[in-house]
N, C-alpha and C positions, 0 to 999 in steps of 0.2 A: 558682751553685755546682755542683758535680762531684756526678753522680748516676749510679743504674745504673737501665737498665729492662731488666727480665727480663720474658721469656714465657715461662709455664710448662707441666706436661700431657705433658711427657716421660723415658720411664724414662731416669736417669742411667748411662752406660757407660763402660768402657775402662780407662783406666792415668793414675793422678796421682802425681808423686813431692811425700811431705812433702818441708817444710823443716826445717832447722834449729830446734829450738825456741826460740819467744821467751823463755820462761820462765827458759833458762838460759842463754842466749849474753849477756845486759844484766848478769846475775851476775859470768859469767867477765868481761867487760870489766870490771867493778868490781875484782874479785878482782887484776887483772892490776897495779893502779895498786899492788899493795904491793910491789914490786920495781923494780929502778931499769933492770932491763933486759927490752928484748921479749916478748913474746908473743905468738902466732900460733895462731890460731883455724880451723880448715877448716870445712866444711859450715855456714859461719857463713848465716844469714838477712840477708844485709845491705842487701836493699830495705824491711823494714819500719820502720816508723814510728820505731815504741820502740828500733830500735837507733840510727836518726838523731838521737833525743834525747838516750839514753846517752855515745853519740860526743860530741855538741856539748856536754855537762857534761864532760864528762874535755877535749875541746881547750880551753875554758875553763879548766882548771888546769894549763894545759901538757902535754899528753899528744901524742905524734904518732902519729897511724893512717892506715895504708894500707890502700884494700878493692880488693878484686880480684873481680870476679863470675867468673870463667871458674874450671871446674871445681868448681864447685858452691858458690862464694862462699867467698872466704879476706879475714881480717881480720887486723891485725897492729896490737899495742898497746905503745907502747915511751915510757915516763913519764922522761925520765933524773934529773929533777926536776921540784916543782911550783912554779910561776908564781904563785900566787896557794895560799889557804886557804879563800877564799870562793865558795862556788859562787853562780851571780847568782841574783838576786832575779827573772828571767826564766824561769826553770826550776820554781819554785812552782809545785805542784798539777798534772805535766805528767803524771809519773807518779811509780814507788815509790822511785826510782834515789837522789836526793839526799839523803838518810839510811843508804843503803849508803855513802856516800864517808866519812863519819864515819872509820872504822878506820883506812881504809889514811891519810886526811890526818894523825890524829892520830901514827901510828906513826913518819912518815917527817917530820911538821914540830912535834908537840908538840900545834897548833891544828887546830881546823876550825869551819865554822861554816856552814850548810846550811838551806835555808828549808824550810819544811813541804810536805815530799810531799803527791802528790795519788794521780790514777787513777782509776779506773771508779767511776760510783755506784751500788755495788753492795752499799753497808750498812755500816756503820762501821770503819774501821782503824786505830787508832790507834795510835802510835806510842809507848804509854808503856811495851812488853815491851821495846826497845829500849832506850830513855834508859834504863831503871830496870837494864838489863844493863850498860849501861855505864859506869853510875853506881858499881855493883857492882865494877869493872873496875877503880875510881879514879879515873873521868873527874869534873872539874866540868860540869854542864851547865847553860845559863840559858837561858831562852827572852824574845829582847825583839825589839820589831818584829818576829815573823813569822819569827825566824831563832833556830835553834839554836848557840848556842857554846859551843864544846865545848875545856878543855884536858886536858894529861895528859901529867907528866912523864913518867910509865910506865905501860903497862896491866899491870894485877896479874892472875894467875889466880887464879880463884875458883870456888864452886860457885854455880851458875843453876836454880834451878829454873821453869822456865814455866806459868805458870797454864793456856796452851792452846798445844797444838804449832802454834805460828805457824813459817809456811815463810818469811818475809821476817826474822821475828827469828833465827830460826835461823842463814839466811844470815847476818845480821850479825854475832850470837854468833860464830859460827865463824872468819868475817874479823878479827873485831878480837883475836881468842884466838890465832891462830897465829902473832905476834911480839909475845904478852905475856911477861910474866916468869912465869914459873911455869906451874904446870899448871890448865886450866878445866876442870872437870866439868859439862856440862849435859844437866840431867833435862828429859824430857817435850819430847825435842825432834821436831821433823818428819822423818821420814824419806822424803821422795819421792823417785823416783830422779835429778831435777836433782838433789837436795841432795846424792844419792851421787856425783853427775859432778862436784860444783863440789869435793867432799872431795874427789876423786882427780886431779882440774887441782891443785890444791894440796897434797896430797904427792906430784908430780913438783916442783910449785916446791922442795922439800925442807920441807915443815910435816909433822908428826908428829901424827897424829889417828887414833883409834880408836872407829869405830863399836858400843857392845855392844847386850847386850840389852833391851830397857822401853825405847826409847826415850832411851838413853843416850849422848852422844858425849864423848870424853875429847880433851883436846886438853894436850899440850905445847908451852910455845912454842920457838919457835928464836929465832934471832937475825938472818937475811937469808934471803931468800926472790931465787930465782934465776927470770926468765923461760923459757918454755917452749912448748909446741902441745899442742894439743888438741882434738880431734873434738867439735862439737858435736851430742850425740843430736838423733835423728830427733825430731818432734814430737808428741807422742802423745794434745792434744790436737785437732792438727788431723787427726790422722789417724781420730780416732774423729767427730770432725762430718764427714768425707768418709765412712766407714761407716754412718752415719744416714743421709747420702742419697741412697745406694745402698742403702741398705734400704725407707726413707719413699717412695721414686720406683719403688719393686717394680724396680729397676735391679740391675746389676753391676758394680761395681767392684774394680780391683788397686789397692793404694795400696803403692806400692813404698818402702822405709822403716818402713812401720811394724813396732813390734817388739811379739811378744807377750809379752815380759818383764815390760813396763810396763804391758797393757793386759789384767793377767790378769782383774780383775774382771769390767770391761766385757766382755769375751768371753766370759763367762759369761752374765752379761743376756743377749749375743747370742742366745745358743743356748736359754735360756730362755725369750727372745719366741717362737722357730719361724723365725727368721731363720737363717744360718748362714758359715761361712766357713774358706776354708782357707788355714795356714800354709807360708809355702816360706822358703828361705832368703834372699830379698831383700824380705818382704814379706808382707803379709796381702790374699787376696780376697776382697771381706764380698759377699754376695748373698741378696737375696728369695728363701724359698723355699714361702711357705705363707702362709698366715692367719694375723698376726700375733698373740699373744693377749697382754693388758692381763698387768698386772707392778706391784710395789709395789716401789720402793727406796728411800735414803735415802744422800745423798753424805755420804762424810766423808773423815777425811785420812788419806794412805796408809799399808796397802794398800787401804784404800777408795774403795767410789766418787766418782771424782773431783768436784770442786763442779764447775769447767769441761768438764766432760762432761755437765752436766744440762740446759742448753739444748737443744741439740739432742737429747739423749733427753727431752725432752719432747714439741718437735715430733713425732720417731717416735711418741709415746703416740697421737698426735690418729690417726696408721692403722690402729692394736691395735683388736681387736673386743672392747670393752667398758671394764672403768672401771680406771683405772691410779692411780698415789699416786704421788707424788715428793714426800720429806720433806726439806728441805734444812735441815741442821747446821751449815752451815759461815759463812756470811755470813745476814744478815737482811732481805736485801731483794733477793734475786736473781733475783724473778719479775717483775719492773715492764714487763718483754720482752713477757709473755704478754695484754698489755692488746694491741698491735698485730696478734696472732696471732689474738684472740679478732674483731677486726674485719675479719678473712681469713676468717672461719667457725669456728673452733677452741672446742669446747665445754670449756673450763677455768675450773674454778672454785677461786680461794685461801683458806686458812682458820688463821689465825690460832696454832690447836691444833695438837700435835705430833702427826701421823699417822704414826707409827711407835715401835719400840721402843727404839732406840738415846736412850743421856742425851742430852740435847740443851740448849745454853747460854741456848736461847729461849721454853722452857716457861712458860709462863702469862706474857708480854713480849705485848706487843700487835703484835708484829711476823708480817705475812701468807710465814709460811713452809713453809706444805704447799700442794700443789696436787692438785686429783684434774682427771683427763683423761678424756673421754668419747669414743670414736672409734666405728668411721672414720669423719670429717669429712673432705668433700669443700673445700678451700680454693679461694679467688677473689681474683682479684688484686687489688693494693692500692696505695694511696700511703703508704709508710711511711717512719720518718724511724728512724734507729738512735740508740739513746743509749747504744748503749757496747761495748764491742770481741765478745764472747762473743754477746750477742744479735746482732750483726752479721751471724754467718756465719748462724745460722739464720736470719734472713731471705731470708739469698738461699737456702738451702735451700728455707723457703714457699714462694718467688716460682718458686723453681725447680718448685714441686711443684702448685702452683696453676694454676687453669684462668684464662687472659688475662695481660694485662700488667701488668705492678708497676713502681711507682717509686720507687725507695728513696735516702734522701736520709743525709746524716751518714755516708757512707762511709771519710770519714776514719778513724775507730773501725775499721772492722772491715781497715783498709790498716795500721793500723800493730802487728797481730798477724796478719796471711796476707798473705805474700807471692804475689806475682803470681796475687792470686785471680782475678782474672777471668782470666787466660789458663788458668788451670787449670780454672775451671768449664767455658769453653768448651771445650777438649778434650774432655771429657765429654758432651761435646753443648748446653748451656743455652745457650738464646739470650739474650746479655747483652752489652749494649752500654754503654759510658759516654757521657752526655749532660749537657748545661751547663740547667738550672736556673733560676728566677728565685727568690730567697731570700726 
């Protein structure tokens, strides 16, 4: 099987341009099937993984896309109709994708009927904020053999209130509400800024939605939604694991794309560690500048620290001079990473109790969701195997930051959310090669 070996022990340097984010170009491809004409995507990511899967569920229901890599990856998504209402039973558990088709199939055929998502095993997701919206909505929904079916002469608006600002139910509230009849109100919902890109791809298609205040988004529906373009934002969290390690490698990095719009918090941490970085108009340059000093955070949902920015600010913790906290809120099982890291040399130890002051869904749950970080820890190279897309790239960060060679296996994970990682890390200088494996 397909592996990487990296040699580590080198400050990281130079200029990497993010991609396109994953998080929101698999959405807009979603979003785009509820109109009967084109869509076109630029700064689309269209070597990674999860957009090769989203792709092959939408040409399964008749979708035609065209990708174009030159000039920074253009996607084009044009449904005139759908072929089918069943997305295959091949697509279970790949990722989040097949529970977004719900909307647009219901809107445009009445039916749908879609087998149970998967994804990272990163702690439980379950999909019942969704049915239970859609239900809301006037959908029937039944769950038999493994597949959701779903009808609905008409989606009605209504008011939602979300037990927790889930970013995957939101998207979907929002998709299935912008060619209901009437108006939806939904509290307590996500505001990240994909959620603001995928509202504003969708009032160009002509949907009428109003972001307010708490947490509120107001949607009217219309009646047809027209094809359209639309820029996919930079990626913000791959631009913050390339500023870890240019920080963790005592390196210098430009990361052309990145925007500090989105990455106000995290640049604060920056500059809180003793790390630092300047902004231009094409980009942020994060750079070592001192002795890093230990930090206590706690990710939540935005404007908070992001959950996929705690990996790799963790790794950074293992180079902080002394003892760091990271309380994570958001998933309950996001640390399973740091068992690979700790047999690199990495002093981390998890603990069950909430180390921090923020509410938190997991208090007194037996679920290992704080970590304290003991640094600087001098890392050594490994044979590691990845189990899931976010701990991925901090691997090759370690391996990057580690004295010897590492061989890191399950790459697949970390290819189908970073595009052309390894030519990017090599630019930077990491020695890293792909080699073939015995399994």
């Amino acid at each position: 099987m397909d592996a990487f070996r990296v040699t580590g022990g080198k400050p990281l340097a130079g200029t990497v341009r993010v991609s396109g984010t994953k998080n929101l170009v698999s959405k807009l491809m979603v979003a785009s099937l509820l109109s009967d004409s084109a869509s076109t995507f630029t700064n689309a990511p269209i070597r990674l993984g999860e957009v090769d899967i989203t792709a092959d569920i939408a040409r399964s229901l008749g979708t035609e896309i065209t990708m174009t890599p030159e000039s920074g990856g253009s996607l084009t998504m044009n449904t005139p109709e759908f072929t089918t209402t069943v997305v295959p039973q091949r697509f279970a558990g790949l990722n989040r994708i097949p529970i977004l088709m719900v909307g647009p199939l219901l809107h445009r055929t009445g039916t749908a009927s879609v087998p149970m998502p998967g994804g990272d095993k990163i702690g439980v997701r379950p999909v019942n904020y969704h049915i239970t919206a859609l239900e809301q909505m006037g959908a029937k929904v039944e769950f038999v053999d493994n597949y959701f079916h779903c009808t609905a002469d008409k989606l009605t608006g209504t008011t939602i209130t979300l037990p927790f600002p889930s970013v995957g139910a939101t998207e979907n509230i929002i998709m299935s509400a912008v060619l209901a009849r009437g108006t939806t109100i939904l509290d307590n919902a996500a505001v990240e800024p994909e959620i603001f890109e995928l509202m504003r791809y969708l009032q160009k298609m002509g949907a009428i939605i109003n972001l307010e205040t708490n947490r509120r988004i107001i949607i009217d529906g219309v009646d047809r939604l027209k094809g359209t373009q639309q820029r996919v934002m930079p990626d913000r969290i791959e631009a913050a694991s390339f500023a870890c390690a240019a920080i963790a490698t005592k390196g210098d990095i430009f990361i052309e794309g990145a925007m500090q719009s989105t990455m106000m918090t995290f640049l604060n941490n920056i500059r809180r560690l003793g790390a630092d970085f300047d902004v231009t108009s094409n980009g942020i340059r994060f750079f070592y500048k001192d002795t890093l000093k230990p930090l206590a955070i706690e990710t939540d949902v935005h404007p908070g620290f992001m959950t996929d920015w705690q990996q790799p600010w963790v790794l950074l913790m293992t180079q902080a001079h002394g003892m760091s906290v990271v309380h994570e809120t958001v998933y309950e099982n996001r640390f399973g990473y740091t068992q690979e890291l700790r047999k690199m040399g990495a002093q981390i130890q998890l603990y069950k109790s909430c180390l921090g002051g923020n509410p938190c869904r997991f208090k007194s749950l037996v679920h290992p969701h704080s970590a304290v970080i003991l640094g600087p820890t001098k890392l050594k190279g490994s044979k590691i195997v990845i189990p899931d897309l976010r701990a991925g790239f901090v691997y090759l960060i370690a391996a990057s930051l580690a004295e010897g060679e590492s061989i890191i296996t399950g790459i697949h994970h970390v290819e189908r959310g970073y595009e052309h990682i390894q030519q990017k890390l090599q630019g930077l200088g990491v020695e890293i090669e792909r080699i073939q494996v015995e399994e």
